[in-house]
C-alpha positions in Angstrom: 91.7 46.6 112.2 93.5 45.6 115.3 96.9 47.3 116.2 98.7 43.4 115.5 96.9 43.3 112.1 97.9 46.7 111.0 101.6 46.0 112.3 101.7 42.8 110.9 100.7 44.4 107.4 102.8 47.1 107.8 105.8 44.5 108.4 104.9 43.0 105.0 104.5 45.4 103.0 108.1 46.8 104.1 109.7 43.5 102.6 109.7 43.9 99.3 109.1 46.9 96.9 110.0 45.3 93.9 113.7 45.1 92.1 116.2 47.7 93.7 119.7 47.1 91.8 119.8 48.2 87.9 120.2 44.4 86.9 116.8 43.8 88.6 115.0 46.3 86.8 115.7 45.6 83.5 115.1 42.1 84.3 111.5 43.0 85.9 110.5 44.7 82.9 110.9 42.2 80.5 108.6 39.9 82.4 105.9 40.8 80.1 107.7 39.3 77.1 107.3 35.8 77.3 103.7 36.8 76.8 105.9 38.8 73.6 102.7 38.9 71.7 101.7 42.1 73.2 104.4 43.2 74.7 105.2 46.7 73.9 109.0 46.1 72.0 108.4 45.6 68.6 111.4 42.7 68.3 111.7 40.2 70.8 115.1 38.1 71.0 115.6 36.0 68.1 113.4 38.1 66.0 114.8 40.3 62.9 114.0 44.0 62.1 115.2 43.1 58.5 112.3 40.5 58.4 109.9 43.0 59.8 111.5 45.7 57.2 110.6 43.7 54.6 106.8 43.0 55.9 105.9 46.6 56.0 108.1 47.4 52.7 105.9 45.0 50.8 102.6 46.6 52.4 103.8 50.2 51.4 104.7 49.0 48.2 100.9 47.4 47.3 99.3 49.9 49.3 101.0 53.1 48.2 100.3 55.2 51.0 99.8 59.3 50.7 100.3 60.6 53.3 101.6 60.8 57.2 97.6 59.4 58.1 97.7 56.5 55.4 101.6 55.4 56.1 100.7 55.3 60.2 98.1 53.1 59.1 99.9 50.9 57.3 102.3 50.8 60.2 100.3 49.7 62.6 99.0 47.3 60.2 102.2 45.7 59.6 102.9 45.3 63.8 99.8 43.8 64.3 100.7 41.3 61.1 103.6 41.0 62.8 102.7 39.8 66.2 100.0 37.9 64.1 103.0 35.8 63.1 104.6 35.7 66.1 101.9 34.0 67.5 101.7 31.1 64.7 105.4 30.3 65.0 104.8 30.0 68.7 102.0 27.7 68.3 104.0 26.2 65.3 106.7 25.4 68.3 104.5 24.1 70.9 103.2 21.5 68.4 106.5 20.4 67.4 108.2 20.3 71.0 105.0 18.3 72.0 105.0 16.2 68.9 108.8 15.4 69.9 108.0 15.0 73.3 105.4 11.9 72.8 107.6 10.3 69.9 110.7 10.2 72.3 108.8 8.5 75.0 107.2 5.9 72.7 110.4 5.3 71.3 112.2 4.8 74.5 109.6 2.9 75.5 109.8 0.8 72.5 113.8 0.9 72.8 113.8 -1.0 69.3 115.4 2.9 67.5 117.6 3.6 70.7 119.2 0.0 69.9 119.7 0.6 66.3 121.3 3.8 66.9 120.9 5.1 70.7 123.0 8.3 69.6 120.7 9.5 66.8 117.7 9.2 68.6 117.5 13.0 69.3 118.3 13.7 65.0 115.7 10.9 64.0 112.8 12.6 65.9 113.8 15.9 65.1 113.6 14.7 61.8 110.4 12.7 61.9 108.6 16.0 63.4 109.8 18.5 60.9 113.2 19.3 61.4 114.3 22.1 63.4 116.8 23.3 66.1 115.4 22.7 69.3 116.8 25.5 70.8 115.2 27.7 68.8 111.6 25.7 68.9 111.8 26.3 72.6 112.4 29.8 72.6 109.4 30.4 70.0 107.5 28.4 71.9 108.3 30.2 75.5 107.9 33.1 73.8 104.2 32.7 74.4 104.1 30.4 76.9 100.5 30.5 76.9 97.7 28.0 76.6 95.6 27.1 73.5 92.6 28.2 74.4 94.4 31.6 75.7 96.4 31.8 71.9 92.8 31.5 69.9 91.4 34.5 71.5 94.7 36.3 70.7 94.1 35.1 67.3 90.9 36.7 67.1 92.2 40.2 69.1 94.8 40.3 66.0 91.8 39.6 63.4 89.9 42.0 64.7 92.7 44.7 64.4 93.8 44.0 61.0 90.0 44.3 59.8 89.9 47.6 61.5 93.1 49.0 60.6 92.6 48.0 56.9 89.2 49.4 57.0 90.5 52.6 58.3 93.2 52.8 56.0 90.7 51.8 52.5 88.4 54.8 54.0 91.3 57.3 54.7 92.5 56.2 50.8 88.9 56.4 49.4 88.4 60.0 51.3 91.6 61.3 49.9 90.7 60.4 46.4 87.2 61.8 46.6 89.1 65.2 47.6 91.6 65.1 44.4 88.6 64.4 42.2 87.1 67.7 43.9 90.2 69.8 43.7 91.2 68.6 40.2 87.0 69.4 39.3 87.5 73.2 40.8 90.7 73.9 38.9 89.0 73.2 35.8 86.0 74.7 36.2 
């Protein structure tokens, strides 16, 4: 490497060394959740830990777990349901936002809605694609700002996991019941 080469890349790589100031930090870690469906908080903005509550309530409820093992399955279980979901209401959003987007420019274009009632134009298509605040429908849809093609193979990463996590779980249960049967045998005996 010549001496202007290595002073030249020394130069550079003196500019920047990432976010100094607090603000910048916590701004720089959160770059990984618009991609929120792995990211490593549980909730993203917008989302409810009563909602998520309630998910892994009703899968300790029908799965009855024994045990630290059985109830860490279930856990996990319920995560991976959860950013299972995540991902369809983000899709769910991208559909919507384009659906909206395509409708408002052929009804613009047609201008026959926007002169019956150019102030309800935004209500009617909102309406005519399901309904929904906008706001919102953007930030589920930002949420995983990701293509289609990227969301089916997180699709099938989430499939994958709740097979083996289930799996896991019906062996740990099926193992622990084999071992009552044989402590409840040896007492009688």
């Amino acid at each position: 490497m010549s001496m202007n080469r290595s002073e030249a890349s020394a130069m550079n790589g003196a500019k920047s060394c990432g976010p100094v100031t607090a603000e910048g930090k916590a701004t720089s870690s959160r770059n990984a959740v618009k991609y929120g469906i792995f990211s490593k908080d549980l909730l993203l903005p917008g989302e409810s830990q009563e909602d998520f509550d309630i998910l892994l309530n009703a899968l300790m409820d029908e799965h009855q777990p024994a045990g630290h093992l059985e109830a860490s399955l279930l856990e996990r279980l319920a995560v991976t349901m959860w950013r299972q979901q995540r991902l369809v209401k983000a899709e769910r959003a991208n559909i919507i936002l384009q659906q909206r987007s395509e409708l408002s420019s052929k009804l613009v274009n047609d201008s026959l809605l926007e002169k019956l009632n150019p102030d309800g134009l935004t209500d009617v298509i909102a309406q005519l694609t399901g309904g929904g605040d906008k706001a919102m429908l953007i930030r589920d849809a930002q949420m995983m700002n990701i293509r289609t093609e990227t969301m089916s193979r997180y699709q099938s990463i989430l499939d994958t996991e709740i097979i083996k996590i289930t799996k896991a779980l019906r062996e740990q249960q099926q193992f622990r019941r084999q071992y009552q049967t044989i402590e409840v045998e040896s007492v009688s005996n």
